[in-house]
C-alpha positions as CSV (number, residue, x, y, z in Angstrom):
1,X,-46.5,20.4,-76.6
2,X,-47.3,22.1,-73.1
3,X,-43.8,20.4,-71.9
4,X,-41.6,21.2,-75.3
5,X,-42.4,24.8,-75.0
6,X,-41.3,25.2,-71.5
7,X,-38.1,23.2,-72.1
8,X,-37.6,26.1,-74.8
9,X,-38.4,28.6,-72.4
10,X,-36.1,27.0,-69.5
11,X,-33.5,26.7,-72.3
12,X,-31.7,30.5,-70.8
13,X,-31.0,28.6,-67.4
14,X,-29.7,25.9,-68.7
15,X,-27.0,27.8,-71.0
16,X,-24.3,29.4,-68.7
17,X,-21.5,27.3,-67.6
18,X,-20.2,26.0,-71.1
19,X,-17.7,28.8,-73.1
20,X,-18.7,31.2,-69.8
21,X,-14.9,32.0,-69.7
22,X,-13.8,35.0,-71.7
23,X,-12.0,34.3,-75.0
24,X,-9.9,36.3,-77.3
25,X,-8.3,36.3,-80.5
26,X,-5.4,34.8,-78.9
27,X,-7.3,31.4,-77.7
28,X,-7.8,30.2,-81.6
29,X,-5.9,27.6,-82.6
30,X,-5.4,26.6,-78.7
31,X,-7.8,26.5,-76.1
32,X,-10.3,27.2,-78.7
33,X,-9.9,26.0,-82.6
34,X,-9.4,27.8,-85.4
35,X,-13.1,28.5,-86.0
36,X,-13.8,29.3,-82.3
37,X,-15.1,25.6,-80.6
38,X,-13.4,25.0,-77.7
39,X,-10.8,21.9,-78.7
40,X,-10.9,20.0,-75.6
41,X,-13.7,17.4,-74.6
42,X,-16.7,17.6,-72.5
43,X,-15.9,17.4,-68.6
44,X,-17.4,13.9,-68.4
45,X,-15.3,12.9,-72.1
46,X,-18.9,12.3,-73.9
47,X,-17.7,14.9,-76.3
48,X,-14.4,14.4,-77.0
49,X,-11.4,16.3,-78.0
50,X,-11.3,18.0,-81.6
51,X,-8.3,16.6,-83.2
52,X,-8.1,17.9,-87.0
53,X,-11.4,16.3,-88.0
54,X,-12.0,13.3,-90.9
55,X,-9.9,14.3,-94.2
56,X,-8.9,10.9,-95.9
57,X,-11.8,9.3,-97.6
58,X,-11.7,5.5,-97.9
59,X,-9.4,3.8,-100.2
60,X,-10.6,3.4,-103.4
61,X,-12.8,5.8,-103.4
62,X,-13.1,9.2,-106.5
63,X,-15.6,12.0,-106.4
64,X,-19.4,11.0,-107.8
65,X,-18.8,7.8,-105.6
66,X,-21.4,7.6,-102.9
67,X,-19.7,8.8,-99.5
68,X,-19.2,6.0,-97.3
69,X,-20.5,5.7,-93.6
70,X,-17.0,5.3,-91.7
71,X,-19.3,4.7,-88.4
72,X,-21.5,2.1,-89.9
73,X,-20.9,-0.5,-87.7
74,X,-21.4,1.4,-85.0
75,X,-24.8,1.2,-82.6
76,X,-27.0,3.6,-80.6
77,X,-25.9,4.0,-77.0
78,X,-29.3,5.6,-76.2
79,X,-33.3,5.8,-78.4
80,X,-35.0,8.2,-76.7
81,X,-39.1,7.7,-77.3
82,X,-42.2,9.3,-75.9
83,X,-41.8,7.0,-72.7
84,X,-38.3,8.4,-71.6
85,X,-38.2,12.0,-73.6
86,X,-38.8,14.0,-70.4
87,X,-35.9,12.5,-69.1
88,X,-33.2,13.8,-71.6
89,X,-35.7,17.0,-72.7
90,X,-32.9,19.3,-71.4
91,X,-30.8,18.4,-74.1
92,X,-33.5,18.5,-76.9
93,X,-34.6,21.5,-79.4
94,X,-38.4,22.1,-78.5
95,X,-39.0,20.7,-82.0
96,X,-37.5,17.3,-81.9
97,X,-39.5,17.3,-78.5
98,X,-42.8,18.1,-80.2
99,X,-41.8,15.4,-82.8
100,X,-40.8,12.6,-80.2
101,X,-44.5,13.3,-77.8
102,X,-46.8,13.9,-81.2
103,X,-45.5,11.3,-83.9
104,X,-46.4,8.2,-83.3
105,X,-43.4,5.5,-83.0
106,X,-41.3,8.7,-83.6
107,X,-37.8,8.2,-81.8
108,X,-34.3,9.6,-81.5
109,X,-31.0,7.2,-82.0
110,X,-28.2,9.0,-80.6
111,X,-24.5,7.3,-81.1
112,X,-21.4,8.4,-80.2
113,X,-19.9,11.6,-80.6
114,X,-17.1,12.0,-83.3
115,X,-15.9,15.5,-84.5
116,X,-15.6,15.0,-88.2
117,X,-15.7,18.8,-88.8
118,X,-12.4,19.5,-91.1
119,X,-11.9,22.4,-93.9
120,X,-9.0,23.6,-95.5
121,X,-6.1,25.2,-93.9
122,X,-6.4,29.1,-95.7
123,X,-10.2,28.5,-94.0
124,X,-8.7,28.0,-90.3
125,X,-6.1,30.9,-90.8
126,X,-8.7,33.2,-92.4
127,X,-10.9,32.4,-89.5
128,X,-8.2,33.8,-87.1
129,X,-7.5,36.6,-88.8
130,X,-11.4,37.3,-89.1
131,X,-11.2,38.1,-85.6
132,X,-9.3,40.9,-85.7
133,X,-10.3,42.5,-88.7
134,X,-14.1,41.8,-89.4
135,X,-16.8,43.8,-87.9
136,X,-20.3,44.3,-88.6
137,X,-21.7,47.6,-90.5
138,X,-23.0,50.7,-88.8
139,X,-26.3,49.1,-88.8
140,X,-25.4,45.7,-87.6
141,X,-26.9,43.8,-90.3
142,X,-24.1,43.2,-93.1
143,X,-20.6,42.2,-92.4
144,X,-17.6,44.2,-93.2
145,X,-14.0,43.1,-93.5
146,X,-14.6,39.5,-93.6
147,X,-12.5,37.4,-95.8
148,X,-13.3,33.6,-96.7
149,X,-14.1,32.1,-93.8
150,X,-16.1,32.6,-91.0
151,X,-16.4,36.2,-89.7
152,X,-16.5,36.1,-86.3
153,X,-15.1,32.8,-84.6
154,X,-15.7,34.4,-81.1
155,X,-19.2,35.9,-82.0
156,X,-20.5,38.7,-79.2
157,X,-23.6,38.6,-80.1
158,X,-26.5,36.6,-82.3
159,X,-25.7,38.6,-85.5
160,X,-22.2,37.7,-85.4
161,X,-23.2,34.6,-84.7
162,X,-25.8,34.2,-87.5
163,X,-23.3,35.6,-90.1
164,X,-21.0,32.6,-89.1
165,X,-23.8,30.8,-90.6
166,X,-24.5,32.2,-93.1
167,X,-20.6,32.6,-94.5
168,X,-19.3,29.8,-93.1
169,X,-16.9,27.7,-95.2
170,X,-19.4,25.5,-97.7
171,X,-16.6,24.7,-100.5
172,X,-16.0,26.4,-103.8
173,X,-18.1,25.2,-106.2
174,X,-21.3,22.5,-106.0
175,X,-22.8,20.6,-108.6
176,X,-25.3,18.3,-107.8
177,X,-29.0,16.4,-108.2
178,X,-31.1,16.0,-105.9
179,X,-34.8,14.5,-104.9
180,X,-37.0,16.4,-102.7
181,X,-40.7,14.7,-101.3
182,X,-43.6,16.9,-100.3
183,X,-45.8,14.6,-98.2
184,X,-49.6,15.2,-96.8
185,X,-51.1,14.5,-93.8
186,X,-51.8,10.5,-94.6
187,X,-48.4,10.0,-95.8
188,X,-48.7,10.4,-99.4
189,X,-45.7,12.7,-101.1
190,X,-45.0,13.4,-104.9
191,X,-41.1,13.6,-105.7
192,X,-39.2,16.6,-107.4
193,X,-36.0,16.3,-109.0
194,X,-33.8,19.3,-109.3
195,X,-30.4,19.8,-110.7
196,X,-28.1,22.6,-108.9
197,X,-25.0,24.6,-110.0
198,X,-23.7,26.6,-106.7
199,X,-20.9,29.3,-106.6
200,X,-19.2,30.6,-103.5
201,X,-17.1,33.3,-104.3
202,X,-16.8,34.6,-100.8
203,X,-15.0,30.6,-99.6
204,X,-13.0,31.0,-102.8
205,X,-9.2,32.2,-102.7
206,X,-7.7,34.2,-106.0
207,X,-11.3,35.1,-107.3
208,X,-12.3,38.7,-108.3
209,X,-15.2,39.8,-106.2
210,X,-15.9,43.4,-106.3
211,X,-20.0,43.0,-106.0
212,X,-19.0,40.9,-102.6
213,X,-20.9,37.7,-104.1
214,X,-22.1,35.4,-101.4
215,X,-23.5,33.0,-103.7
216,X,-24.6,32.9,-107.4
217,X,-27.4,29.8,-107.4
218,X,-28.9,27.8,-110.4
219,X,-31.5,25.5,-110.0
220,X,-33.1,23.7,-112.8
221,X,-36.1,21.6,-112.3
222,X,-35.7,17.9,-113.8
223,X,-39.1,15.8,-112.7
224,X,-42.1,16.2,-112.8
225,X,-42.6,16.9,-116.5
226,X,-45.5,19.5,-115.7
227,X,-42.8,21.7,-113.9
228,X,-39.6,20.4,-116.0
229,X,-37.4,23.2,-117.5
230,X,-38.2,25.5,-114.4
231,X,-34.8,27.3,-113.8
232,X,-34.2,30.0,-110.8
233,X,-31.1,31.9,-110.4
234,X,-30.2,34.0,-107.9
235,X,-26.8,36.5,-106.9
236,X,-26.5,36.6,-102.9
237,X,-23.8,39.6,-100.9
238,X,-22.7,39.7,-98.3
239,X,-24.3,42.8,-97.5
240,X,-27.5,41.6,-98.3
241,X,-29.3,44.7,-96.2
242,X,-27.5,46.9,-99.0
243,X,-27.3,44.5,-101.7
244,X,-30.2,42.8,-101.7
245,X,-30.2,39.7,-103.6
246,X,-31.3,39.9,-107.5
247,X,-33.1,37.0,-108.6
248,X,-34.1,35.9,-112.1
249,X,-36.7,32.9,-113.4
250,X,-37.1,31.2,-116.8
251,X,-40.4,29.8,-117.7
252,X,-40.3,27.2,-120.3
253,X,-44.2,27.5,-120.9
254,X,-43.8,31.3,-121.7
255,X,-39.5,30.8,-122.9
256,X,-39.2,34.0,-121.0
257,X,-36.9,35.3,-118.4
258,X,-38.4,37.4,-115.7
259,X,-37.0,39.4,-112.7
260,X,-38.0,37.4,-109.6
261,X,-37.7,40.4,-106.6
262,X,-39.8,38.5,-104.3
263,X,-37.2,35.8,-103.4
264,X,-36.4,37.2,-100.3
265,X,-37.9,36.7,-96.5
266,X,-40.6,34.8,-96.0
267,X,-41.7,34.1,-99.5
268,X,-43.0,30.5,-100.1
269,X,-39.8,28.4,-101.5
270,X,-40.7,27.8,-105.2
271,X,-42.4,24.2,-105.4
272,X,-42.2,23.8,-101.6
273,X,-45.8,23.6,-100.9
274,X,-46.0,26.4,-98.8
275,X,-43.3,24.1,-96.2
276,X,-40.3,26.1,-96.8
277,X,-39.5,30.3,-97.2
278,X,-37.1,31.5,-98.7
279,X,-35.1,32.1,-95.8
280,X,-35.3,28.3,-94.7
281,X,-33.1,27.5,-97.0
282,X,-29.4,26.5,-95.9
283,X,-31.7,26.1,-92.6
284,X,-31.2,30.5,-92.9
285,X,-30.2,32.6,-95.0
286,X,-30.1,36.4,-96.5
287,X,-30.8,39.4,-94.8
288,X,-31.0,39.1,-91.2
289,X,-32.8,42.9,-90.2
290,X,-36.0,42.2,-89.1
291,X,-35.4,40.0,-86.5
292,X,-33.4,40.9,-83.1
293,X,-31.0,38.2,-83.1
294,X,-30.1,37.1,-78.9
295,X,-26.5,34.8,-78.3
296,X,-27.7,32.5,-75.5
297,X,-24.8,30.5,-75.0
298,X,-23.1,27.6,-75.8
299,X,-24.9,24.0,-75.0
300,X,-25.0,20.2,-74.7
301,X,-27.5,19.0,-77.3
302,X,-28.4,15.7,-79.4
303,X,-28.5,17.1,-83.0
304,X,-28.3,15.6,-86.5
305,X,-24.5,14.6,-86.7
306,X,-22.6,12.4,-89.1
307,X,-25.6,11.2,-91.1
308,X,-24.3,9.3,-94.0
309,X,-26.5,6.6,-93.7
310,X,-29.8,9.1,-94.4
311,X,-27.9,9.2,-98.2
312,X,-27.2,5.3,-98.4
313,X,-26.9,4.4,-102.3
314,X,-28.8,1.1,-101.3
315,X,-31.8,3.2,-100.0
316,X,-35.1,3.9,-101.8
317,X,-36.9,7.2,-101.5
318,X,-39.8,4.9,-100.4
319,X,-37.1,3.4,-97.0
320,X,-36.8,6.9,-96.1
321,X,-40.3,9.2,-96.6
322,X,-42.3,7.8,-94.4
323,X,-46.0,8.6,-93.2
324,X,-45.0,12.1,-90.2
325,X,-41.3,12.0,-90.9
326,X,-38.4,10.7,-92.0
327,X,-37.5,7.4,-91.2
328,X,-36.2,8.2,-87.7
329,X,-33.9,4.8,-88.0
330,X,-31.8,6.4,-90.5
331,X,-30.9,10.1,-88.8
332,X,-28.0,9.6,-86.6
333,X,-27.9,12.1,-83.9
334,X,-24.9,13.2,-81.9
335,X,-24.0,14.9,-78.4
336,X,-22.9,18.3,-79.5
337,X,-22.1,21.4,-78.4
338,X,-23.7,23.7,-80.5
339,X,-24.4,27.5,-79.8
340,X,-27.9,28.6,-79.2
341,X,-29.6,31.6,-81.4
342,X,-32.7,32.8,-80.7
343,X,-34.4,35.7,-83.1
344,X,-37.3,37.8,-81.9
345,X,-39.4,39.7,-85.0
346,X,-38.9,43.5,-84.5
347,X,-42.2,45.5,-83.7
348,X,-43.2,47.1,-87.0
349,X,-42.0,44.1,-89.3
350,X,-43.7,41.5,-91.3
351,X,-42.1,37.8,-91.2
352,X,-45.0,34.6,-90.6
353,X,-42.0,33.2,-88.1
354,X,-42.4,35.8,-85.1
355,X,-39.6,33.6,-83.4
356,X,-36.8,31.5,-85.0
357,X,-34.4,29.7,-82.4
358,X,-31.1,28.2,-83.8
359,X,-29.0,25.3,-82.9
360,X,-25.3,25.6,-84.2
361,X,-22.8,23.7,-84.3
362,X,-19.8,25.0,-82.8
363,X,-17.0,23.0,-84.8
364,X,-18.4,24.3,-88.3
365,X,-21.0,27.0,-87.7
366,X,-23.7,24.4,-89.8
367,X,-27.0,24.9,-88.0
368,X,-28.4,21.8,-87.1
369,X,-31.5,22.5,-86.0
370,X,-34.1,24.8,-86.5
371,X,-37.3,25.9,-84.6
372,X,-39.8,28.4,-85.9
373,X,-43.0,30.0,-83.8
374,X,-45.8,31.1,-85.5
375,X,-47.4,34.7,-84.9
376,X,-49.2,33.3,-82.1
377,X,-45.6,32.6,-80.3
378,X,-47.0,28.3,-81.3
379,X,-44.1,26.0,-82.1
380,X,-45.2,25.6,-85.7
381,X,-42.5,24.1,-87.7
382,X,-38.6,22.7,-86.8
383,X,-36.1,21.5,-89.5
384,X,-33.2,19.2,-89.4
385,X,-29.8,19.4,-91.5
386,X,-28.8,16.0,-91.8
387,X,-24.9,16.9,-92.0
388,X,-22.0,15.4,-92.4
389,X,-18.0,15.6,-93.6
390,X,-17.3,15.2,-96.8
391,X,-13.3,14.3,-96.7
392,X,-12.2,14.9,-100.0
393,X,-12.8,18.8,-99.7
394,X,-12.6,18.7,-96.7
395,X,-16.1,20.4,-95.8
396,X,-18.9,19.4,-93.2
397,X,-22.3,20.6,-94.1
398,X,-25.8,19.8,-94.9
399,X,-26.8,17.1,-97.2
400,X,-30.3,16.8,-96.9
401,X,-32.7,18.8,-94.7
402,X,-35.9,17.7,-93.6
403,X,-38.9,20.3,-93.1
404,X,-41.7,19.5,-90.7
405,X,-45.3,21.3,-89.9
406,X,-45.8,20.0,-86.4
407,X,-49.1,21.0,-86.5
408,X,-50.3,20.3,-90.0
409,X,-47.8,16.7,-89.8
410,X,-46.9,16.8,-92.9
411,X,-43.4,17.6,-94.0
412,X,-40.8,18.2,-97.1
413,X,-37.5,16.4,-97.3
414,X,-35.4,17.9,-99.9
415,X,-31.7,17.1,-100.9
416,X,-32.0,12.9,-101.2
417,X,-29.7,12.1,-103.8
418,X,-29.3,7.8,-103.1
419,X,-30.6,7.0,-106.1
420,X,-28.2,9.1,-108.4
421,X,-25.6,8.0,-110.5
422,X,-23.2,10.5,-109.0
423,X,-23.2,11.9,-105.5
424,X,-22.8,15.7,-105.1
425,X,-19.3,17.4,-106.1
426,X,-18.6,20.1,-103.6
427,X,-15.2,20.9,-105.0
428,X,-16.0,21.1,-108.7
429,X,-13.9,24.0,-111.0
430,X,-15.8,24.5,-114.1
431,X,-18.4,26.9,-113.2
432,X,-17.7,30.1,-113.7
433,X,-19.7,33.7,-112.5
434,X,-20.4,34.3,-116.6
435,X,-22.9,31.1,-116.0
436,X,-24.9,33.4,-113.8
437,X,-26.2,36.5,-115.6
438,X,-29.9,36.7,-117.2
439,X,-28.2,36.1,-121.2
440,X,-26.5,32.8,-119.5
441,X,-30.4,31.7,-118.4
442,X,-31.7,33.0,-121.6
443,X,-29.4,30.7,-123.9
444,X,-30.2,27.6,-121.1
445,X,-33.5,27.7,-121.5
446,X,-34.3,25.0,-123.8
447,X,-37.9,23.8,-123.2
């Protein structure tokens, strides 16, 4: 633990060459792409070259298929364990470090590197023209002038480049179910089933948004019957620091909709066992004031990349929750340059993380990784995106996330969807914002 915790306090030293030149608008689209990586490969060609990213899914192939691993026959060109970590610790999050020394038989597969990242072309050319015309508010916590895609491709600081997060380019529209598992300390877990409806009107071109919707969320809670017919919805901004969120529950034992003004911060994430806040989801999310957000620098790092086979259709929820974590043979990791976020809690405010540090990924702004320090300054918990393109969109994010207590050892994985009749949809059309408004979750609730 000792030795994770100084490689995240080395991590400074270790940042400057990579992106130390200085960019500018005019670099996107050339030396740099659209969304701000830098195009070319690594100086040793380990990373290599973006070239337009994966956009053609397989033939024969229609959306609700499972997505198909186009590296599966691929093999790992390195498994970094307990008896070698030290050796490669430079290029590991303090987390994955901690999980490596601590869990036994815990291990890292890294593969090669492809750049699968792809999104539409109106993403890449609103990207370029974010640079010149977005900027954040007075305050520095909301973003103003942004349009669709991310708002900053060359970020100058960690709130720019947290809002790239936050907003970057996630589809349209997102209907899916999924499995979560909330394990213990000996390895048991109980399974939750929840089906999602997910709006982005901010990634969407042509739609009316006057209220600057970020997102407008539905969850509805499928399995266990004790919790069934559990539905939260929530409306995101994007100027969350003056529009906070508004949030909205149905209970099917009381059939009553409630206000829900706690989801926000570090509230417990609703049938998350205490494992996940609200502002773990989407790895972060919401407002971003009480934490001084730091841009270390771009790095070199083994992340989460590519994982199809983590969402393999031939998988059982039993091959893949396993006693400390998830089966480590089925998360694919990548070298990546990712940029590195570090946020400090302000004096004066209340958050149980009093340090978050963020690895993201610099082809789609998806963070990867995530570490978070208790109020003691402990590593206490790190999470994993297990990411990867989906062609048909095109659109690289998140699909599945994995949420580990490193000092409890227990853990939540949420987003397994292997054993579903249809995979997620992440460019579905008929949802529409009338679907999210308290009379819409009054006539859905049926239980």
């Amino acid at each position: 633990m000792k030795q994770a915790l100084l490689a995240a306090t080395l991590l400074c030293g270790a940042l400057g060459a990579i992106g130390a030149q200085a960019q500018t608008a005019a670099d996107l689209g050339h030396s740099l792409t659209p969304m701000g990586a830098i195009a070319g490969p690594s100086a040793d060609g380990a990373i290599p070259a973006w070239t337009g990213g994966y956009t053609t899914p397989p033939p024969g192939w229609k959306p609700g298929d499972p997505r198909r691993d186009p590296f599966a026959s691929e093999r790992p060109i390195l498994v970094i364990n307990a008896q070698n970590v030290d050796r490669y610790a430079d290029k590991l999050a303090a987390g994955t470090i901690t999980m490596i020394k601590t869990l036994p038989g815990y291990h890292v597969d890294v593969y090669p590197t492809h750049r699968t990242f792809a999104a539409p072309q109106y993403i890449y050319t609103n990207a370029i023209a974010n640079a010149q015309r977005a900027h954040l508010s007075a305050n520095g916590y909301d973003v103003v002038g942004a349009q669709l895609s991310v708002p900053f491709p060359i970020p100058h600081n960690g709130n720019e480049a947290i809002w790239n997060h936050i907003i970057r380019w996630r589809g349209t529209q997102i209907i899916r179910t999924v499995t979560n598992a909330i394990t213990t300390p000996a390895g048991d877990y109980t399974l939750e089933r929840w089906n999602e409806k997910i709006m982005l009107p901010y990634n969407t071109p042509g739609l009316a948004n006057p209220d600057h919707w970020d997102s407008l969320f539905w969850q509805e809670v499928e399995e266990p019957p004790r919790i069934a017919g559990q539905i939260t919805m929530v409306v995101s901004h994007t100027d969350p620091y003056e529009q906070p969120r508004q949030a909205w529950t149905y209970n099917p034992g009381e059939r009553r909709v409630r206000r829900a003004p706690e989801i926000n911060y570090d509230t417990p994430l609703s049938n998350s066992d205490g494992l996940e806040t609200v502002d773990d989801y989407d790895m972060f999310n919401g407002a971003i004031d009480r934490y001084d957000w730091k841009l270390l620098g771009r790095k070199e790092m083994y992340v989460p990349y590519n994982t199809y086979k983590f969402q393999d259709p031939s998988l059982r929820y039993s091959d893949i929750v396993k006693k400390d974590a998830v089966n480590p043979d089925l998360v694919r990791f990548e070298l990546h340059r990712v940029w590195v976020v570090e946020a400090d809690l302000k004096p004066g405010f209340r958050h149980i993380y009093s340090k978050r540090v963020m690895y993201l990924d610099e082809d789609s702004w998806q963070c990867l990784i995530a570490d978070r320090y208790d109020t003691r300054g402990q590593l206490w918990r790190t999470a994993l995106a297990m990411a990867a393109e989906a062609p048909e969109v095109p659109l690289f994010g998140a699909d599945g996330y994995e949420f580990v207590d490193l000092i409890q050892h227990r853990y939540l994985v949420q987003g397994m969807h292997n054993r579903e009749p249809e995979a997620p949809i992440y460019n579905a059309t008929s949802l529409s914002p009338d679907d999210y408004t308290p009379e819409a979750l009054r006539r859905a609730g049926r239980r």
